[in-house]
C-alpha positions in Angstrom: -94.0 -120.2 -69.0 -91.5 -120.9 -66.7 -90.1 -124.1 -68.4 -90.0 -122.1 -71.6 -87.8 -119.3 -69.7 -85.7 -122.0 -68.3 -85.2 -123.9 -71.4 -84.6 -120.2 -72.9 -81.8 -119.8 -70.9 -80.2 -123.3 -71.0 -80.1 -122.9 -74.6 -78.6 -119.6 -74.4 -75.6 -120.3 -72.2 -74.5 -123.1 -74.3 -74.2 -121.1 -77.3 -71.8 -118.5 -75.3 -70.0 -121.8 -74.1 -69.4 -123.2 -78.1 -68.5 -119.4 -79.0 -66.0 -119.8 -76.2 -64.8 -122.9 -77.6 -64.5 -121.5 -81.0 -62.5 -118.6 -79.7 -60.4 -121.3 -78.4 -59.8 -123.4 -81.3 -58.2 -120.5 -83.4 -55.6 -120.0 -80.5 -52.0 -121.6 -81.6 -50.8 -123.6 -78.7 -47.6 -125.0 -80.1 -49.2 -128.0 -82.2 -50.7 -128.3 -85.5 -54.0 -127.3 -85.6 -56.5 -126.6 -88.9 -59.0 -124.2 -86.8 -56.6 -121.8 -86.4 -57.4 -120.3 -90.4 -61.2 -120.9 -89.8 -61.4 -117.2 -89.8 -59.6 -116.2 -92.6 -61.0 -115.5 -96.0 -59.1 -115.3 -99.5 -60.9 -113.4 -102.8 -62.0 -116.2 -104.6 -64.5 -115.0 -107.8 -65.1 -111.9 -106.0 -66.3 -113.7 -102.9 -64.3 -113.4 -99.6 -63.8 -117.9 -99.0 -62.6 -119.4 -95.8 -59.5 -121.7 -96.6 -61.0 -124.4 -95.2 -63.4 -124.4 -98.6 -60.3 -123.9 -101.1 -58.8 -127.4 -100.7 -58.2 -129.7 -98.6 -56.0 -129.2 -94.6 -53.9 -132.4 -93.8 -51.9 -132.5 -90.5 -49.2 -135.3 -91.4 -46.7 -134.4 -88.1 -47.9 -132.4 -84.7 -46.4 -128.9 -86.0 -46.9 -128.9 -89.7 -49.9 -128.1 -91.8 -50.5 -129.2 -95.5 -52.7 -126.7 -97.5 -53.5 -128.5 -100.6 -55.6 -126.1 -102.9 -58.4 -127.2 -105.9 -57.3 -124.1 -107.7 -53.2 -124.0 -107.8 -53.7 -120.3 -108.9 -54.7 -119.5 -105.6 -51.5 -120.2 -103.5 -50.4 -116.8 -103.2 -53.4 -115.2 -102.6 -53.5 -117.9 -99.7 -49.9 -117.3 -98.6 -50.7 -113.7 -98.7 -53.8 -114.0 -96.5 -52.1 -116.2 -94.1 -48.9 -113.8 -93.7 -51.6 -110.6 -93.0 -53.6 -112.7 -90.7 -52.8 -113.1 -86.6 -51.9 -116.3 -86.8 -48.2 -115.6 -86.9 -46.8 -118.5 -88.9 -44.7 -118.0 -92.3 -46.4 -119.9 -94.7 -43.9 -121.6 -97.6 -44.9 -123.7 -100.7 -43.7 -125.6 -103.1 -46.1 -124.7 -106.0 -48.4 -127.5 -104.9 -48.9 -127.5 -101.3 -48.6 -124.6 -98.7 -47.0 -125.6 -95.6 -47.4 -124.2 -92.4 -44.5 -125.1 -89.2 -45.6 -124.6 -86.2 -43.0 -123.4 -83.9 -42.0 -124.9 -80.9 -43.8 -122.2 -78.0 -41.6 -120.2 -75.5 -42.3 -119.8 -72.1 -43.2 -116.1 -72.1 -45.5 -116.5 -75.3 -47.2 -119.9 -73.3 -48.0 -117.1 -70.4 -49.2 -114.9 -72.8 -51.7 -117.4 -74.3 -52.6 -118.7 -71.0 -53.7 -114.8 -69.8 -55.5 -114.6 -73.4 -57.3 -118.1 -72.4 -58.5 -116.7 -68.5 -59.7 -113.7 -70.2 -61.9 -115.2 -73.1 -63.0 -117.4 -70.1 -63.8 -114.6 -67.6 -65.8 -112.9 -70.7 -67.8 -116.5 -71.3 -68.2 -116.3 -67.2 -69.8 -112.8 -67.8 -71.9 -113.8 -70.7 -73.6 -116.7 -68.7 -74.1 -114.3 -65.6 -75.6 -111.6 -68.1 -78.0 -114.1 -69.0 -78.6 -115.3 -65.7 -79.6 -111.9 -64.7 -82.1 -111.2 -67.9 -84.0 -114.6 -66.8 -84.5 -113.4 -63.2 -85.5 -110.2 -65.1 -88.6 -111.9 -66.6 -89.2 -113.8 -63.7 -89.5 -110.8 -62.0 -91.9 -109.3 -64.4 -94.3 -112.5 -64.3 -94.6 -112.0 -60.8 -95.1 -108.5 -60.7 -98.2 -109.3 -63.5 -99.5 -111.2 -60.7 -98.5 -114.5 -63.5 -96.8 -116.4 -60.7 -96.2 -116.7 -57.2 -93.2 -116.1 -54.9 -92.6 -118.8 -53.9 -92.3 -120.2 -58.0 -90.2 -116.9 -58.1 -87.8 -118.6 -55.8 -87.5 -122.3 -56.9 -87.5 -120.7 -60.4 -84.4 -118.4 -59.6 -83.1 -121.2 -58.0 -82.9 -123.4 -61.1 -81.6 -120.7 -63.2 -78.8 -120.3 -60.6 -78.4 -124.2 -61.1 -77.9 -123.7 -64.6 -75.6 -121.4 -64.4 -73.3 -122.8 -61.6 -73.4 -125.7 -64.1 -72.1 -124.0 -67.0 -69.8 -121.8 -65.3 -68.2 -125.1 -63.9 -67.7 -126.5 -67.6 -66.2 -123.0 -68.4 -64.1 -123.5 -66.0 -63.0 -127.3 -67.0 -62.7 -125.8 -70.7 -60.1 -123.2 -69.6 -58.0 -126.0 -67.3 -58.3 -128.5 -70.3 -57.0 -125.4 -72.8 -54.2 -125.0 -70.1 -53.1 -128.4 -70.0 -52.7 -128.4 -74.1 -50.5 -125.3 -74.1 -48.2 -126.4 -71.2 -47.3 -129.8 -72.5 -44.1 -129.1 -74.2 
């Protein structure tokens, strides 16, 4: 039971830390990067698509994006999508490819990111705690239905707190690594 809890929880906090990465990924740090459309979705047959399934995302230089489509029908809708989106890059084409420059970053819009970065990681922080907390909340309940002992109670918690110190750490080496990438000029 205990193992199963444990393993529960493992699993648990390393899906908040590959959300957090994901969350990551889409930011714009200056440099060319396809995960940035992952989350955005064109009408295509009446279905919303990602980009990413419309044609094929080339990075040929650090700050430009090549959008080459299947359907060449579809480049405005994709411009259009990309221009209403966060991303805040002007998409251009020449009737075959969409191009997308990536601007060189300022200083003020660097901070901005970097406060955007400590944030999503202080939420990932809070999402392994909150699951921290739910374990030692069935641990508790085993113990109080006389299922285990206190002393299991402890070295139990005490794993669980393991766990989390562990991925709290690689939060925290995600965040420095995401700093580095946006301060490199």
């Amino acid at each position: 039971m205990l193992k199963e809890i444990h393993h529960a929880t493992d699993d648990k906090m390393n899906k908040t830390i590959n959300v957090f990465k994901k969350e990551l990924a889409s930011l714009r740090a200056g440099r060319a990067n396809s995960q940035v459309l992952d989350r955005i979705t064109v009408e295509y047959y009446g279905v919303p698509t990602p980009i990413n399934q419309l044609g094929n995302i080339s990075i040929p230089e650090p700050r430009l994006l090549l959008i080459s489509l299947w359907d060449s029908k579809l480049i405005s809708e994709v411009e259009k999508a990309i221009q209403k989106s966060d991303v805040g890059i002007n998409p251009s084409n020449d009737g075959k490819v969409i191009r997308l420059i990536f601007p060189e970053l300022t200083e003020e819009r660097r901070r901005d990111l970097m406060k955007t970065v400590h944030k999503k990681g202080e939420d990932a922080k809070i999402s392994v705690r909150s699951i921290r907390r739910e374990a030692n909340e069935q641990l508790k309940k085993l113990k109080k239905d006389s299922i285990i002992t206190e002393d299991e109670i402890k070295k139990a918690e005490e794993d669980i707190q393991k766990i989390t110190d562990e991925h709290t750490k690689n939060i925290e080496g995600i965040i420095l690594e995401k700093e580095k990438e946006m301060m490199e000029v």
